[in-house]
Backbone as a printed PyTorch tensor [residue, N CA C, xyz], in Angstrom:
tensor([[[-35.8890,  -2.9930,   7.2240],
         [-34.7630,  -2.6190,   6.3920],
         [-34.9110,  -3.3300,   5.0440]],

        [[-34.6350,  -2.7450,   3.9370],
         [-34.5760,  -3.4610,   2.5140],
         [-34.1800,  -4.3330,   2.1480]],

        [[-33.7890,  -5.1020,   1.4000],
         [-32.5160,  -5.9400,   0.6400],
         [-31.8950,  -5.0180,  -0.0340]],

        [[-31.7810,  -4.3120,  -0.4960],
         [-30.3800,  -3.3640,  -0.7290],
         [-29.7360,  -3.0080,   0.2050]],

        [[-30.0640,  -1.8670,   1.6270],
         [-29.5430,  -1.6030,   2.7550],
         [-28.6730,  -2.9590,   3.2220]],

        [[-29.7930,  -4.1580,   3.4410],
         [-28.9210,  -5.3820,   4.1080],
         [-27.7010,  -5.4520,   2.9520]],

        [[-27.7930,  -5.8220,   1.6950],
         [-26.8510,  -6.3780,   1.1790],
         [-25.7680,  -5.5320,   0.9590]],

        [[-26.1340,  -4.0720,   1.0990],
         [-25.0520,  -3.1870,   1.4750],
         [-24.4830,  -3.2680,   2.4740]],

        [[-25.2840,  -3.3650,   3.8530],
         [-24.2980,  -3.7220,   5.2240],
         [-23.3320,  -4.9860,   4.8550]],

        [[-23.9350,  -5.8810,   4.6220],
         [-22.8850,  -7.0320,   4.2910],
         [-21.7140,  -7.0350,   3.4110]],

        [[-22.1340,  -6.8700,   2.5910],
         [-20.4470,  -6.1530,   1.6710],
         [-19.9640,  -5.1820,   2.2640]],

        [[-20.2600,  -4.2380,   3.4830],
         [-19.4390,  -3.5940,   3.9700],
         [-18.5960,  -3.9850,   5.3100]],

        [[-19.2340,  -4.9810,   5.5040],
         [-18.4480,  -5.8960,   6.6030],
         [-17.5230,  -6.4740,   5.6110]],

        [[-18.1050,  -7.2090,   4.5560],
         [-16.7570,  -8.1120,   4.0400],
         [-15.5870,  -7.2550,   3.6300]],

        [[-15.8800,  -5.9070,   3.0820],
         [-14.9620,  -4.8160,   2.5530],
         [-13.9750,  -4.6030,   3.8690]],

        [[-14.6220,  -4.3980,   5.0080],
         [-13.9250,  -3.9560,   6.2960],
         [-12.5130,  -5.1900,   6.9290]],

        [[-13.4630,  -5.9710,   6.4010],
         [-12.9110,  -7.6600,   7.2270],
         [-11.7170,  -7.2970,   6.2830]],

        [[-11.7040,  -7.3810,   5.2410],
         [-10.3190,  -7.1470,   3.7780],
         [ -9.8070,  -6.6210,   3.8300]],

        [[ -9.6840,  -5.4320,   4.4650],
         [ -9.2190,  -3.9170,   4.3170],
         [ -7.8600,  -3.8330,   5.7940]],

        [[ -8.8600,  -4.5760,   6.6030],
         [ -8.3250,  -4.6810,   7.7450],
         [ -6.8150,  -5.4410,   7.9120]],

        [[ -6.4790,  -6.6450,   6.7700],
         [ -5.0760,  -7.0990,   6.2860],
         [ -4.7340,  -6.8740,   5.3560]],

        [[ -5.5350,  -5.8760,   4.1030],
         [ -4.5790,  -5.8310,   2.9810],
         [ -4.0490,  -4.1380,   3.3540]],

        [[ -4.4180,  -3.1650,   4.2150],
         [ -4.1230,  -2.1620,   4.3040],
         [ -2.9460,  -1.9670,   5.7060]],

        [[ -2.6170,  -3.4090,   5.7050],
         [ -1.3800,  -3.2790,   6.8260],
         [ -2.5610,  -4.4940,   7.8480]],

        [[ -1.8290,  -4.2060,   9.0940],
         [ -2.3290,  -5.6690,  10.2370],
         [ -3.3520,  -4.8720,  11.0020]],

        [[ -4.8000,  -4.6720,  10.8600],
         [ -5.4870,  -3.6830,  11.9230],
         [ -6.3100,  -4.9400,  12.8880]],

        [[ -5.5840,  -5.7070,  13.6840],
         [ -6.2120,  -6.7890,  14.6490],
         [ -7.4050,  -6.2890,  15.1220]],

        [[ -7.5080,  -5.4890,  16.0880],
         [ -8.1020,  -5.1500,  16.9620],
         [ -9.4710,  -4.5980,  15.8230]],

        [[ -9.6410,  -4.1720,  15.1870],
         [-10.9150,  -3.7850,  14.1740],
         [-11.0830,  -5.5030,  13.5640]],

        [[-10.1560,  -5.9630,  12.9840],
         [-10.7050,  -7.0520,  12.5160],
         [-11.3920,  -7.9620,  13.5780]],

        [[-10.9730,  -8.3700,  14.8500],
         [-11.3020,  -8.9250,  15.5420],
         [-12.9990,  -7.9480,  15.5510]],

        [[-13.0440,  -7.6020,  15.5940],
         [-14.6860,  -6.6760,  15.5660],
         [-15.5450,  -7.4430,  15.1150]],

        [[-15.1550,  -8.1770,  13.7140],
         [-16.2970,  -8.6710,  13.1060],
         [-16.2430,  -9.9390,  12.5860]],

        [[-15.6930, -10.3630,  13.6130],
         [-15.6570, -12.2020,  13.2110],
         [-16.5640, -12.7580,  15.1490]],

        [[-16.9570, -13.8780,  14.3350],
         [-17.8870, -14.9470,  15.1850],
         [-16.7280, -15.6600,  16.1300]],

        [[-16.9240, -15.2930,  17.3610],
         [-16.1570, -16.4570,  18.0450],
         [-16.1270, -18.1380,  17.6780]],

        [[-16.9610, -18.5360,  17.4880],
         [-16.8270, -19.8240,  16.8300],
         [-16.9560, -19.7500,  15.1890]],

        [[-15.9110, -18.7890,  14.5640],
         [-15.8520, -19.0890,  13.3640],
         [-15.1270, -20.8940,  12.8810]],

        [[-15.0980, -20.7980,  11.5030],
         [-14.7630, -21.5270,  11.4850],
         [-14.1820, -21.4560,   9.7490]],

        [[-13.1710, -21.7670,   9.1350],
         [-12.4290, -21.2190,   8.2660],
         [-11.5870, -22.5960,   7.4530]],

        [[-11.2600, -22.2910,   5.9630],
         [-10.5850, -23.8950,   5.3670],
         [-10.2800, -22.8530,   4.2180]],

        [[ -8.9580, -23.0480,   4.7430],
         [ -8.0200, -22.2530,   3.2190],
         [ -6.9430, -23.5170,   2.5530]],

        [[ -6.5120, -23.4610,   1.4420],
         [ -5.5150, -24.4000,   0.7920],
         [ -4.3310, -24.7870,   1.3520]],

        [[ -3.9740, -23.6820,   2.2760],
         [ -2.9750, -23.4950,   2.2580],
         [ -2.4020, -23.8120,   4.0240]],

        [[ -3.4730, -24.4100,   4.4110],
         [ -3.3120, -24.2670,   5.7610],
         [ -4.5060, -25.9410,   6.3200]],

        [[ -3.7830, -26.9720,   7.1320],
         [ -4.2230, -28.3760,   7.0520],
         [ -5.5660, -28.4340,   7.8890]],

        [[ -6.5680, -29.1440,   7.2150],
         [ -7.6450, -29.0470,   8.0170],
         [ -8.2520, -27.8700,   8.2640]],

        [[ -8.9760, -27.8070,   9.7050],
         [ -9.5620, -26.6170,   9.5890],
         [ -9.5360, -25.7540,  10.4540]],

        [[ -9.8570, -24.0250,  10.2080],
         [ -9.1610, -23.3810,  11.5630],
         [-10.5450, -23.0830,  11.8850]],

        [[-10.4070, -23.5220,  13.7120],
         [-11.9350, -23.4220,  14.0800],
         [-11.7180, -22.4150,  15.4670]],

        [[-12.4650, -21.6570,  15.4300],
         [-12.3710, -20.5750,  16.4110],
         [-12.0860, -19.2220,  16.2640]],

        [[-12.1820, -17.7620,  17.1710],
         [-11.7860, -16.8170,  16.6330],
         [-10.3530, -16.7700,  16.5900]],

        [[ -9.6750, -17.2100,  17.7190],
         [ -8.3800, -16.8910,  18.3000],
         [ -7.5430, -17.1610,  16.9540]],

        [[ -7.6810, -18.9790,  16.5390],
         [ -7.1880, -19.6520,  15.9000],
         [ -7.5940, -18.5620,  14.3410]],

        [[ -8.2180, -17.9970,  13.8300],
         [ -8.4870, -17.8130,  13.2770],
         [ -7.4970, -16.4090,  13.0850]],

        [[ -7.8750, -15.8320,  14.0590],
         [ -7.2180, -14.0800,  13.8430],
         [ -5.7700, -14.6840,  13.8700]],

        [[ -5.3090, -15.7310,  14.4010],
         [ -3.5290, -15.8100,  14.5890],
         [ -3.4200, -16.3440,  13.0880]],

        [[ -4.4720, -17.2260,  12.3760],
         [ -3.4630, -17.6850,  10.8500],
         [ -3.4730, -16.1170,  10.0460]],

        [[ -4.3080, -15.1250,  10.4390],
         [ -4.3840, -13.8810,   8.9740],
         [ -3.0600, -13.0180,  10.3660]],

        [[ -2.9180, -13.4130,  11.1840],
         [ -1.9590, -12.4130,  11.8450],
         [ -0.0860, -13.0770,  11.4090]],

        [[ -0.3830, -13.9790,  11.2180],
         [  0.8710, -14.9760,  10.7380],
         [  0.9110, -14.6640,   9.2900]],

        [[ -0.1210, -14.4090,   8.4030],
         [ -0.0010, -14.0030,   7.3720],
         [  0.3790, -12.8800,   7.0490]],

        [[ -0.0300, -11.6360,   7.5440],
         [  0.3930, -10.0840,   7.4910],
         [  1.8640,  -9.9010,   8.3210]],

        [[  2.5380, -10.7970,   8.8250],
         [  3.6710, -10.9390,   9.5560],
         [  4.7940, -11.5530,   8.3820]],

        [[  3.9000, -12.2640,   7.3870],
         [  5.1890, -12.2070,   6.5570],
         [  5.1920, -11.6760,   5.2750]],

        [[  3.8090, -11.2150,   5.1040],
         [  3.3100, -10.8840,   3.5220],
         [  3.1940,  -8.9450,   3.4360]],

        [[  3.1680,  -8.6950,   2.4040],
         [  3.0100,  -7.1210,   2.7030],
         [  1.9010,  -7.5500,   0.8620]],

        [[  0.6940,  -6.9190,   0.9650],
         [ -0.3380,  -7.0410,   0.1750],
         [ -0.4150,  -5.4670,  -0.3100]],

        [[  0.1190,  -5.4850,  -2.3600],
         [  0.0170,  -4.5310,  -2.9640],
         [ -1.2440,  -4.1830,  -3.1140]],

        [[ -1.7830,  -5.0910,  -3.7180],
         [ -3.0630,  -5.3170,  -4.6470],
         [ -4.2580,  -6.1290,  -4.4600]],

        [[ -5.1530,  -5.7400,  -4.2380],
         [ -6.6390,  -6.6380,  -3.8720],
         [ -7.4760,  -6.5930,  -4.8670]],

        [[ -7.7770,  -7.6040,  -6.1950],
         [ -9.1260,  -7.1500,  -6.8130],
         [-10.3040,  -8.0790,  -6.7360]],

        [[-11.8470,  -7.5010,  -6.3170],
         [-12.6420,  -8.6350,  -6.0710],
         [-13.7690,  -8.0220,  -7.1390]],

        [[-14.6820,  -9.2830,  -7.7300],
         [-15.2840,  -9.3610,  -8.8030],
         [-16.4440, -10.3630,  -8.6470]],

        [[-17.5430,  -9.6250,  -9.3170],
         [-18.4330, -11.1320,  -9.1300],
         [-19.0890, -10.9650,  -7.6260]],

        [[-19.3770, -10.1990,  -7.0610],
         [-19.7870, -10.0280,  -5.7660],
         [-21.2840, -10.8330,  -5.8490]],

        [[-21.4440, -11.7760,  -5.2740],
         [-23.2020, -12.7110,  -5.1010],
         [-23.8630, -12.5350,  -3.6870]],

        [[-24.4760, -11.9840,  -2.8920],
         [-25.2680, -11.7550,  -1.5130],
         [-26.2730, -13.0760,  -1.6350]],

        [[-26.6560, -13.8940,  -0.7240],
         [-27.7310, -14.3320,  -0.9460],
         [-27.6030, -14.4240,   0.5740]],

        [[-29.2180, -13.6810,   0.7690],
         [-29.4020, -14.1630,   2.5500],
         [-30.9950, -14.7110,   2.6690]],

        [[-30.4490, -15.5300,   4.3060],
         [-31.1930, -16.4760,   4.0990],
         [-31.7850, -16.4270,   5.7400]],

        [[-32.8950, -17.0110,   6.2640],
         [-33.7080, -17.0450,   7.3140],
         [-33.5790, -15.3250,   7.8390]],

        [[-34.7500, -15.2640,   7.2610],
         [-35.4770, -13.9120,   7.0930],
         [-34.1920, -12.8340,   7.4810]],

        [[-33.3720, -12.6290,   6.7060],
         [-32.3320, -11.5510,   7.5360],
         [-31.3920, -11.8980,   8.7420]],

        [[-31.2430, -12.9470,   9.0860],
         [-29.8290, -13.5890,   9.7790],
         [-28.7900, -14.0960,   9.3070]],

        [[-29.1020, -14.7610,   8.5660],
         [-27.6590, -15.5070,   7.4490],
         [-27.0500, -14.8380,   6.3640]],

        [[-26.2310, -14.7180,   5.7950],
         [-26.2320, -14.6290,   4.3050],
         [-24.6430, -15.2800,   3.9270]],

        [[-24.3880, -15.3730,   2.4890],
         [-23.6680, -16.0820,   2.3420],
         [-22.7380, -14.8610,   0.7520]],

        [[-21.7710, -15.1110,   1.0120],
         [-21.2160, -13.9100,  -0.3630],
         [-19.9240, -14.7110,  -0.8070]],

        [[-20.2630, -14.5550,  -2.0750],
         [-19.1800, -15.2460,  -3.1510],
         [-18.4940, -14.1690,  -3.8840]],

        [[-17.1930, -14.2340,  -4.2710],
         [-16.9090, -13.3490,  -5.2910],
         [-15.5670, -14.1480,  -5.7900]],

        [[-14.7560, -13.4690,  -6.8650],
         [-13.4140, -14.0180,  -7.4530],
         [-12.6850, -13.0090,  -6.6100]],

        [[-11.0730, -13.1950,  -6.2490],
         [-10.6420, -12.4690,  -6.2130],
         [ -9.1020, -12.5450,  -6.5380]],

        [[ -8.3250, -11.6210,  -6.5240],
         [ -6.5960, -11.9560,  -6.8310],
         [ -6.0180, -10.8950,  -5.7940]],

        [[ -5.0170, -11.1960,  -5.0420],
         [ -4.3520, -10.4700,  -4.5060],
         [ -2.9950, -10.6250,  -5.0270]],

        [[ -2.4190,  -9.7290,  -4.8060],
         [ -0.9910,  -9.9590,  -4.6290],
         [ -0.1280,  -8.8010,  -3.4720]],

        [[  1.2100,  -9.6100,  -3.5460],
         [  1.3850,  -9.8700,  -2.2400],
         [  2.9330,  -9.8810,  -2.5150]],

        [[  3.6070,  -9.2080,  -1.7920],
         [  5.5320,  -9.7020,  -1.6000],
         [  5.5470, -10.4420,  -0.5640]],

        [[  6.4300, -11.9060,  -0.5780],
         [  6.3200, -12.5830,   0.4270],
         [  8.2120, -13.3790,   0.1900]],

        [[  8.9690, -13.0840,   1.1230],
         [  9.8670, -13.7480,   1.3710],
         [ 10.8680, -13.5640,   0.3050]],

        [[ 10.5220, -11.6610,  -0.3430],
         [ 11.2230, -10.8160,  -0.9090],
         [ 10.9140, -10.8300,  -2.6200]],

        [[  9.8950, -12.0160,  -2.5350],
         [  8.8800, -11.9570,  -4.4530],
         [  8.0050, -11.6050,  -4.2190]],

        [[  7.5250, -11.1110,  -5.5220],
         [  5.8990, -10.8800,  -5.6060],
         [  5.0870, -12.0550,  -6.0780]],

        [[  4.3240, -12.2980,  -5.3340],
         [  3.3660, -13.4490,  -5.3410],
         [  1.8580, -12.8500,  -6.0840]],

        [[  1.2110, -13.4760,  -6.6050],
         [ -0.0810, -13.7460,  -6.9080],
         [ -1.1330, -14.7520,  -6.7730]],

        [[ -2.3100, -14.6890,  -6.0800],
         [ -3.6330, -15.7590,  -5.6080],
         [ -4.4170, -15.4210,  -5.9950]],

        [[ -5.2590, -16.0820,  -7.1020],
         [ -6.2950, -16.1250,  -7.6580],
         [ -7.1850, -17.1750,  -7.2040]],

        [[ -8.3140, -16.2240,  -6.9070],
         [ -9.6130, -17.4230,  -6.5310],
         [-10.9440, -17.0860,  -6.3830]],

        [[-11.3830, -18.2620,  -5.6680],
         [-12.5500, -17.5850,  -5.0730],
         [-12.9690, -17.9680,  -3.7030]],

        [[-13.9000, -16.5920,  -3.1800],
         [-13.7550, -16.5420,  -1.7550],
         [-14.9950, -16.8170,  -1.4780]],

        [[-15.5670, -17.4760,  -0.2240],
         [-17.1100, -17.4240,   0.0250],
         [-16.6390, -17.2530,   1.4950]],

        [[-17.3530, -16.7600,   1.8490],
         [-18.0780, -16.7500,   3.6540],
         [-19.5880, -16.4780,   3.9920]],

        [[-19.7030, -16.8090,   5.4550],
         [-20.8800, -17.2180,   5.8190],
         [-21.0440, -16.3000,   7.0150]],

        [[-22.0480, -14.8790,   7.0720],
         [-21.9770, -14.3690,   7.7790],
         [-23.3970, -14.5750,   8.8870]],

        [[-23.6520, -14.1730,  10.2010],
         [-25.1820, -13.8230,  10.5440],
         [-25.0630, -12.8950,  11.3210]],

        [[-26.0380, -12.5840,  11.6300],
         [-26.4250, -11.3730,  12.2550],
         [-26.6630, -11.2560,  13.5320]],

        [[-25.5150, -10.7440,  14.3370],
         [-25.8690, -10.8570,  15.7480],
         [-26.4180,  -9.1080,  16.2890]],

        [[-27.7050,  -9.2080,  16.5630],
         [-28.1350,  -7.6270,  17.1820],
         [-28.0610,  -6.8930,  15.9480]],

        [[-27.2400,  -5.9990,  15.9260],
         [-27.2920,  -5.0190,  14.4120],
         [-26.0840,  -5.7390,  13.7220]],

        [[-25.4720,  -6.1190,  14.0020],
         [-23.7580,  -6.3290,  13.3740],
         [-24.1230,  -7.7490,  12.5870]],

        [[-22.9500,  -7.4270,  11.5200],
         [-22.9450,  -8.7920,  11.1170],
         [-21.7820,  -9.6510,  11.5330]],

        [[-21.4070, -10.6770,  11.4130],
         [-20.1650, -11.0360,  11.8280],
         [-19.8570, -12.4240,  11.1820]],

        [[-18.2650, -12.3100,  10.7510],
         [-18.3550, -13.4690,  10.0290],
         [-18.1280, -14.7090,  10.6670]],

        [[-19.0030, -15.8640,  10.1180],
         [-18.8770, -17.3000,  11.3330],
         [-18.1040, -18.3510,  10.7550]],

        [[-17.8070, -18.3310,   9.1960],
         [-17.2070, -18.9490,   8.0910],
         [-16.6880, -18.0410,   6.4530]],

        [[-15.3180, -19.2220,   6.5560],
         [-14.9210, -18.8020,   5.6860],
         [-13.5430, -19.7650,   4.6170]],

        [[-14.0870, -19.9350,   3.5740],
         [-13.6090, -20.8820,   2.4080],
         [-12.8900, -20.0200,   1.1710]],

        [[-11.5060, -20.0250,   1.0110],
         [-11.0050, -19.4300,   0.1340],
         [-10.6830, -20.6370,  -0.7270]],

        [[-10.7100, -20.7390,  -2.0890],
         [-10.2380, -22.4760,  -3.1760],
         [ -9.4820, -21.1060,  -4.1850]],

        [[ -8.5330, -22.0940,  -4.7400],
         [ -7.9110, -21.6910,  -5.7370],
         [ -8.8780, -21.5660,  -7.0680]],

        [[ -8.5210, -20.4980,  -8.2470],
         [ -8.7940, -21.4320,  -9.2340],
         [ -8.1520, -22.0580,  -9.8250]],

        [[ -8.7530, -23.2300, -10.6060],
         [ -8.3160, -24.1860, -11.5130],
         [ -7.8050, -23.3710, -12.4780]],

        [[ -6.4490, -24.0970, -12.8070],
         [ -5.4630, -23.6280, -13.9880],
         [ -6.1360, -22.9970, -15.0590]],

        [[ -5.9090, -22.1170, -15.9340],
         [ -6.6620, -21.4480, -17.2410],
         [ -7.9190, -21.0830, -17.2950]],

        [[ -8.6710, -21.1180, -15.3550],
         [-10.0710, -20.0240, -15.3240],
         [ -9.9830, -18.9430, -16.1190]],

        [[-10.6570, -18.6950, -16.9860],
         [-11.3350, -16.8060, -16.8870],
         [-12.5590, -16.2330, -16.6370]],

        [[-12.4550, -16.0140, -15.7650],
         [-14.0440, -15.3310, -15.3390],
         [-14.6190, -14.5930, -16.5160]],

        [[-15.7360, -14.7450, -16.3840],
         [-16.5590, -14.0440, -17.8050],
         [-17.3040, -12.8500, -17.0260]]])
């Protein structure tokens, strides 16, 4: 298979993984493509969430109180690594979001860490950081 094909499968997992809470709560698909021993560190949430369970319940706690207008991601980076098992994808992104009857906005950037189990990819990590006050992406 190419490096285009791969780096297309992979952004289409990450597209799927996204799609799956900003287009309403689709558990059961999201659960599809995450690593049982993921392992995950958002701002907003202490330490770290390690596991799938733990993992699908913080984005299921999230779509339980958030309803997500808007998703924009930018800057998409693939880099994979040991010959076609790993890869790793960066991008900026902003969502927004009504939460607790406002509209909210999160700007950042996202990385995860996917590999390749059989044909599938699946994600095993994942790091969302804010940006720093007065970023502009170029």
């Amino acid at each position: 298979m190419d490096q285009n094909t791969v780096t297309r499968n992979i952004l289409q997992t990450i597209s799927t993984v996204n799609r799956c809470y900003t287009e309403g709560w689709h558990e059961e698909e999201f659960r599809q493509h995450i690593h049982p021993d993921i392992a995950a560190v958002f701002p907003d949430s202490p330490g770290r969430i390690e596991g799938k369970e733990a993992y699908v319940a913080e984005w299921r706690g999230f779509c339980s109180m958030a309803v997500v207008s808007r998703r924009q991601e930018i800057g998409h980076r693939v880099s994979i690594f040991t010959g076609g098992k790993a890869a790793v994808v960066t991008y900026l992104v902003t969502v927004t979001f009504v939460m607790d009857g406002r509209e909210q906005a999160m700007q950042g950037r996202d990385m995860f860490f996917l590999v390749k189990e059989g044909r599938k990819w699946l994600v095993a990590a994942q790091q969302f950081s804010a940006e720093p006050e007065g970023f502009v992406p170029k």
